[in-house]
PARONU-837360 format. One record per residue (C-alpha): residue number from 0; chain; z, x, y. Coordinates in Angstrom, 1 decimal. Layout:
// residues N
(NUM, "A", (Z, X, Y))
...
This chain:
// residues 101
(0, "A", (97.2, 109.8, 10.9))
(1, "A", (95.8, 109.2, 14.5))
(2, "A", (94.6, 105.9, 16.0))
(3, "A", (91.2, 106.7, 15.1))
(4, "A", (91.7, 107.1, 11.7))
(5, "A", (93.7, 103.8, 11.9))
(6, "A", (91.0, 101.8, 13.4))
(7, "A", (88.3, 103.0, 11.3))
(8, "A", (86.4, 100.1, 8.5))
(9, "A", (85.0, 101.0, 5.5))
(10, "A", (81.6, 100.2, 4.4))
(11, "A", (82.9, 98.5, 1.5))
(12, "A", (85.4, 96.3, 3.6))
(13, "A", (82.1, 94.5, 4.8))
(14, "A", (82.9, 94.1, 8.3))
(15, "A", (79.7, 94.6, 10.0))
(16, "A", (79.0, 94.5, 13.9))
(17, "A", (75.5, 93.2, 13.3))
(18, "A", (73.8, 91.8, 10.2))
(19, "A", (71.5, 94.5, 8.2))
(20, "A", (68.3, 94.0, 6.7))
(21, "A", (68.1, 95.0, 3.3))
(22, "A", (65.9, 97.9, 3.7))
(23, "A", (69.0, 99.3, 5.7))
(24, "A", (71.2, 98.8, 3.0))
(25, "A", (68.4, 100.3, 1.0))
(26, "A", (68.1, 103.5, 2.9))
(27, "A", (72.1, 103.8, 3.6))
(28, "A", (73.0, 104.1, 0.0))
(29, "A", (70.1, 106.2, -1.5))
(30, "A", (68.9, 103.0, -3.3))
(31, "A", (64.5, 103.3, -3.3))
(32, "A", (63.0, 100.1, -2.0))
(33, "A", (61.2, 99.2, -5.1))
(34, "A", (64.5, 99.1, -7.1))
(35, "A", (65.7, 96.5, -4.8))
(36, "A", (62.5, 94.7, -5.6))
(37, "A", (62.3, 95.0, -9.3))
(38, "A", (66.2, 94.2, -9.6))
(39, "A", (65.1, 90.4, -7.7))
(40, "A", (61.7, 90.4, -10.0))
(41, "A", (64.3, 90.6, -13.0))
(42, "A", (66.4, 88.0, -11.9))
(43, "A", (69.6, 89.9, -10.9))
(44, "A", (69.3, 89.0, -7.1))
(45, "A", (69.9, 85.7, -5.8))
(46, "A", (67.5, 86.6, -3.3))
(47, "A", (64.2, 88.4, -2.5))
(48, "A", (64.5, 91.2, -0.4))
(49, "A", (61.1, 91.3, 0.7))
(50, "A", (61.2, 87.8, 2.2))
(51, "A", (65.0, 87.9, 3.7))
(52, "A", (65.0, 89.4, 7.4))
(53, "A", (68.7, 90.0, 7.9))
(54, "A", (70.9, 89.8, 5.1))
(55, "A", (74.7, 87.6, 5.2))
(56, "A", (77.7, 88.6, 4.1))
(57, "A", (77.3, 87.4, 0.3))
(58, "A", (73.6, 89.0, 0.0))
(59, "A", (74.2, 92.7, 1.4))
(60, "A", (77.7, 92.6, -1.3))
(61, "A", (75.2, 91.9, -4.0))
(62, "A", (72.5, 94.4, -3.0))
(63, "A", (75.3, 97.1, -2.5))
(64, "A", (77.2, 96.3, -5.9))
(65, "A", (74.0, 96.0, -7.5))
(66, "A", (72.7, 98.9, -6.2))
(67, "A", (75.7, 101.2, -6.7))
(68, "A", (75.1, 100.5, -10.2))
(69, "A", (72.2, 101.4, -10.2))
(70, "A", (73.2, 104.7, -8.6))
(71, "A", (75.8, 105.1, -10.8))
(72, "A", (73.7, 104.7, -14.2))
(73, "A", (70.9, 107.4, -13.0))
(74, "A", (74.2, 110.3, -12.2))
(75, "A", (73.9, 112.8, -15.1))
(76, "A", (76.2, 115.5, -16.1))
(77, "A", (79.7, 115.9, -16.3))
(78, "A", (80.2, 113.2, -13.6))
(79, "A", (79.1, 110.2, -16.0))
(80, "A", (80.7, 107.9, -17.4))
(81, "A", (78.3, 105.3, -18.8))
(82, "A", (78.2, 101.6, -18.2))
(83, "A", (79.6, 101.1, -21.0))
(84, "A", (82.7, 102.5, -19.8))
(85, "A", (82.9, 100.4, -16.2))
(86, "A", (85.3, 97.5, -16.7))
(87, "A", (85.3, 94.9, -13.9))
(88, "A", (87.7, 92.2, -13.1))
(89, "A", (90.7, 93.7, -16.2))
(90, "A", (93.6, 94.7, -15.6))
(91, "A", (94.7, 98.4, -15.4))
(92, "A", (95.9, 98.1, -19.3))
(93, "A", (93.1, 95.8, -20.4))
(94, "A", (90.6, 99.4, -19.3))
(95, "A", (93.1, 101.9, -20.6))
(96, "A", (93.1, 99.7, -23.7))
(97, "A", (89.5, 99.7, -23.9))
(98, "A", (88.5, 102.9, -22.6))
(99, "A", (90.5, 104.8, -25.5))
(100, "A", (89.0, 102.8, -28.0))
């Protein structure tokens, strides 16, 4: 592995240079704006979108889980899984246990 490689940050580690607006986050992972609007018109944002210039830390974690699950839900084919089948916060056992259920 070279120093490059060494020193590079994930998206998902959330270290960010400069703040993003949501529309960024929006556009960087596929998500269509009006999702992101309809997801804080249904209650599962903590914040509105449209009215938040530069998102922090907490509200650009919540846009991109959120809308990585929206992602996830609209993949068809042999790559999905079904929500059903996503377990957050178990342990490895606690999903094998209830993925072969």
């Amino acid at each position: 592995m070279d120093d490059i490689e060494k020193a590079r940050v994930s998206r998902l580690e959330g270290l960010r240079l400069t703040p993003s607006t949501p529309n960024e986050v929006c556009q960087e992972i596929g998500l269509e704006w009006l999702s992101a609007i309809s997801l804080c018109n249904r209650g599962y944002l903590s914040f509105n979108p449209e009215a938040v210039e530069l998102l922090n830390k907490g509200q650009e974690a919540e846009l991109l889980f959120l809308g990585y699950l929206i992602l996830l839900r609209s993949i068809n084919g042999s790559h999905s899984c079904g929500l059903k089948n996503c377990f957050l916060g178990h342990s490895v056992d606690d999903c094998e246990n209830n993925f072969m259920a």
